[in-house]
N, C-alpha and C positions, 0 to 999 in steps of 0.2 A: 504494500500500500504506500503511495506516495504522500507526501506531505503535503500537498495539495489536500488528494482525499483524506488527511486526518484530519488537516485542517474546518472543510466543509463539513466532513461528521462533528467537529467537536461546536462549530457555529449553530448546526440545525438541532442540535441537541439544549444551547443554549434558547437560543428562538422559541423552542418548544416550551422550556419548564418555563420561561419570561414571557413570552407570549401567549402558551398554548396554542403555537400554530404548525400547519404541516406544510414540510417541503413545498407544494403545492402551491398553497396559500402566501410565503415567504416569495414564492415566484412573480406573485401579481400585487405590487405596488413597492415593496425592501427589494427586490433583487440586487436593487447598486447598493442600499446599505448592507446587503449582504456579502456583496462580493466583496468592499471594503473592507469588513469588519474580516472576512478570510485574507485577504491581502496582508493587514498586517500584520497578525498570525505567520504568516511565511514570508513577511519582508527579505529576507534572509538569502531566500531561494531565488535565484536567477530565473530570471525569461518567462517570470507570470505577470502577464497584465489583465486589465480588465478591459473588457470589448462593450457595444453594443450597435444596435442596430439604427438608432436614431432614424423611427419613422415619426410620422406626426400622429401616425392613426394606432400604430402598436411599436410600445417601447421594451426591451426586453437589454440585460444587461447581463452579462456571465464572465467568467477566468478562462484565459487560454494559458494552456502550459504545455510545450514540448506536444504541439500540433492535438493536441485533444481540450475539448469543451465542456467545462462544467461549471453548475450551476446547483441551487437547492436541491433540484428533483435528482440528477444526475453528477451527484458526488464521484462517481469511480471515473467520469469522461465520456465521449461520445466523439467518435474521429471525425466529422461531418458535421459543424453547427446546426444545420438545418435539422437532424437530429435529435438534439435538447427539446425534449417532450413540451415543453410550452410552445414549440416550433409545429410539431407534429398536431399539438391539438388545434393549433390556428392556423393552418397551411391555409384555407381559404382566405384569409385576409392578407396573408403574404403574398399570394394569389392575386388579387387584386393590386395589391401596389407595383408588383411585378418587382419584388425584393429579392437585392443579389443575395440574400440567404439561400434561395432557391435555385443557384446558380451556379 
């Protein structure tokens, strides 16, 4: 398990008992306080940034590290951002903006 992935286990764990929320839920509206909040957890570790998509109509923001994507839902990565299940569940709307996620 990379340090990435402990990282994100050990944020959505916090999230949970502080918030009572699930991966999911962490997805649709904290995802950049999320990714931040793991960022500096693994300041440390080389070549993780944070990405996002910057539409107007869907925003979504996650960690790349060493070419894999993750996010709340997808702690262990995802080799293809399109991918990261908040992607997969709104393909129609990426669809519509005609988003290089899909690309």
């Amino acid at each position: 398990m990379n340090e990435v992935t402990k990282a994100i286990l050990e944020v959505s764990k916090l999230y949970r008992r502080r918030y009572g929320m699930t991966p999911r839920r962490m997805n649709r509206g904290l995802c950049e306080q999320f990714a931040e909040d793991v960022l500096e957890l693994v300041k440390e570790v080389d070549d993780v940034s944070i990405e996002d998509n910057a539409s107007e109509w869907f925003n979504h923001c996650w960690l790349e590290y060493k070419d894999r994507y993750y996010d709340a839902e997808a702690p262990y990565g995802v080799d293809e951002v399109a991918d990261l299940p908040i992607f997969l569940r709104n393909r129609s709307i990426l669809e519509a903006q005609d988003s290089w996620i899909l690309k």
